[in-house]
Each structure stands twice: as structure tokens, then as C-alpha cells.
C-alpha positions, 0 to 999 in steps of 0.5 A: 568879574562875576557880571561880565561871566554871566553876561558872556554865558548869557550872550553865549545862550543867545547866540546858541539860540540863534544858530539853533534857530537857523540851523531848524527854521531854514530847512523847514521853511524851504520844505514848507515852500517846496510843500505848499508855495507851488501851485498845483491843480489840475489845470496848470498841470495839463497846461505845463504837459501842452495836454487837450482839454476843456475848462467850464468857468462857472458861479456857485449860484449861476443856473445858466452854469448848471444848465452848461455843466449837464449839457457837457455831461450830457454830451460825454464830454469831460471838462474841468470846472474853475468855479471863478467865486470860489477857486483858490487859483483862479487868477493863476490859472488865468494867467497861465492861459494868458487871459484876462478876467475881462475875458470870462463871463460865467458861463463859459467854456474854453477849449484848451489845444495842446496847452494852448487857449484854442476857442472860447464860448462866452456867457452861454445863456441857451442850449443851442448855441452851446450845441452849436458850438460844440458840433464844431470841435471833437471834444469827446475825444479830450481828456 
């Protein structure tokens, strides 16, 4: 009598520590996935608000992409830069432009039109065709 008491209480612990566990990990759990399993950056946002926008794809390591990035800033034109050798989100950024990575060879500058890919300049490697290329678009005007 005294075995089966202990094994009831016993069971009756496990149980409790179940319920406990349920009752704390399910609510934590979908805070943590509300919290951290969507993918946030500033990209994807502008793309879900159909925004205009520029993206420069770039390599930590690339001087063409350094030499890119100044002539953007040189031109006042803002852009957002994906570093594709670093950037947690890359390939969802990627898929939310509906490209492939076949499609990027750094450096290369996109032109985004109301969430949409409109242009792209690949694997930039002078000066003027990237000036070239920008006298075709008002990007000044994006933000």
C-alpha cells in the first residue's frame, strides 16, 4: 500500500511537471518566435511597403564595391547595402526580390520600383559605366 502512495505521488509530481512545463514553454516559445523568427531588415520592409529604393550587393574584401559605394555617395545617392559575404538575410532578401544568386556578381547595384526589381547593373568594374548607367534613372530622388 505504501509502494503504490509513493508511486502515485511520484506520478502525480511527474504529471504536475508536465502541466507546469506546458503551461510556461508554449507561451515563451511563441513569444521567442514572434520575437526573433521573423526576418526584419530594412529591405524586406521596403520591399513589403512596394517602396523605391536602391540596393548595392557588395564583398567585404571587393575594391571594385568600395569604389561603387563612394560613387553612390558621391552622387547623393542612398542606397542600402547587402554585404552577400556577410549578411544574415541574404538569401531572403534575394528571394523576396524574386532573383537568384546567379544573378549577383558583386558589385552590383539594383534598382528597386515600387517593391519591385526595375534594373540592375552587374559586376561593375569602371567608373563610367556605372556613371552611365546612373544618368539613366532619377535615383537622387529615392529614398
Amino acid at each position: 500500500m505504501e509502494a503504490e502512495d509513493e508511486i502515485r505521488s511520484l506520478r502525480n509530481k511527474i504529471l504536475l511537471g508536465i502541466f507546469i512545463f506546458i503551461l510556461f514553454f508554449i507561451p515563451g516559445l511563441a513569444v521567442f518566435m514572434t520575437k526573433f523568427g521573423r526576418v526584419e531588415t530594412k529591405i524586406i520592409e521596403k520591399v513589403d511597403k512596394e517602396e523605391s529604393f536602391v540596393i548595392l550587393f557588395t564583398k567585404t574584401e571587393c575594391d571594385y564595391c568600395k569604389e561603387t559605394k563612394e560613387i553612390l555617395k558621391d552622387n547623393n545617392i542612398k542606397f542600402e547595402e547587402v554585404k552577400t559575404d556577410s549578411e544574415r538575410y541574404y538569401g531572403t532578401i534575394i528571394h523576396k526580390l524574386e532573383i537568384s544568386r546567379n544573378d549577383i556578381v558583386e558589385p552590383t547595384v539594383m534598382i528597386v520600383e515600387k517593391g519591385k526589381l526595375r534594373s540592375s547593373l552587374v559586376n561593375i568594374n569602371n567608373k563610367s559605366e556605372l556613371e552611365g548607367y546612373l544618368e539613366n534613372y532619377n535615383l537622387s530622388s529615392m529614398e
